[in-house]
N, C-alpha and C positions, 0 to 999 in steps of 0.2 A: 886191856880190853875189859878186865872184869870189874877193874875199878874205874871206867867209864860207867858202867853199866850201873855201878851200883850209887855212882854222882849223881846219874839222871834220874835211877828212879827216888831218890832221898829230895831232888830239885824238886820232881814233881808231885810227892807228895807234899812237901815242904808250902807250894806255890798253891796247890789247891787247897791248903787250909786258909793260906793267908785269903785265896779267893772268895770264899766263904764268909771267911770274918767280915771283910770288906761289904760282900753283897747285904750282911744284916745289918751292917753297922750304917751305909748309905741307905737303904730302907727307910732302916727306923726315923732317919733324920727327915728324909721327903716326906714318909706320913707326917711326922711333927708339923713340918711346914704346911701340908696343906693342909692339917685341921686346925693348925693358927688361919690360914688364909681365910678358912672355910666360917673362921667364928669372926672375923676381922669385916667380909665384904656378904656376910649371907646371904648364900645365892641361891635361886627358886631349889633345887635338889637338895634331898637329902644328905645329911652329913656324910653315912657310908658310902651312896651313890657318887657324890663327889670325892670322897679318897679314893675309892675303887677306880675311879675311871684317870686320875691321876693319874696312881700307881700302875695303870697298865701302860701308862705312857711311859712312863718313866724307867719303866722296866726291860722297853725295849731295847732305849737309849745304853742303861748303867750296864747292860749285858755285853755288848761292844767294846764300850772303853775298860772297863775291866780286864775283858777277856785278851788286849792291844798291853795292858797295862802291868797284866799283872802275869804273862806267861810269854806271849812275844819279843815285850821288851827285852826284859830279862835275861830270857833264852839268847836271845840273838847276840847279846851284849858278853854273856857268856861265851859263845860260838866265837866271835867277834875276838874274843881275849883269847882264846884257848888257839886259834890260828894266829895268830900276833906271836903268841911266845913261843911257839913251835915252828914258824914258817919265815915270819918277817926277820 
C-alpha cells in the first residue's frame, strides 16, 4: 500500500511538471503564430489586441486536451496495466 502511495504521488508530480512544460511550450508557439498571422493579413486591431484575444481562445481549447492528455490518459493506462497483471 505504501509503495502505491508513493507511485502515485511521484506519477503526479512527475505529470504536472510535464503539464506545465507543455502548457508553455504550446503558448509560446500560438503566440508565434498569430503575430505571423497578424503581420502577414493586418487586420484593423492592434497587434497585442489581436494576440490577446487569440490567446484567450486558445487557452480554453489547450486546457482540455492537456488536461485528457497528459493525466487521464496516462492514469487510466496505468490503472488499465496494473489490473491486467494482477487480475486478468
Amino acid at each position: 500500500m505504501l509503495g502505491l502511495l508513493r507511485l502515485v504521488v511521484v506519477l503526479l508530480v512527475v505529470l504536472t511538471v510535464v503539464y506545465w512544460c507543455m502548457v508553455f511550450w504550446f503558448r509560446a508557439g500560438e503566440r508565434d503564430r498569430l503575430e505571423a498571422e497578424w503581420e502577414t493579413e493586418k487586420p484593423p486591431l492592434p497587434r497585442h489586441t489581436f494576440v490577446d484575444i487569440g490567446m484567450a481562445e486558445y487557452k480554453r481549447s489547450l486546457r482540455r486536451k492537456l488536461l485528457w492528455g497528459v493525466y487521464v490518459v496516462p492514469i487510466t493506462l496505468i490503472c488499465l496495466l496494473v489490473y491486467l497483471v494482477n487480475y486478468a
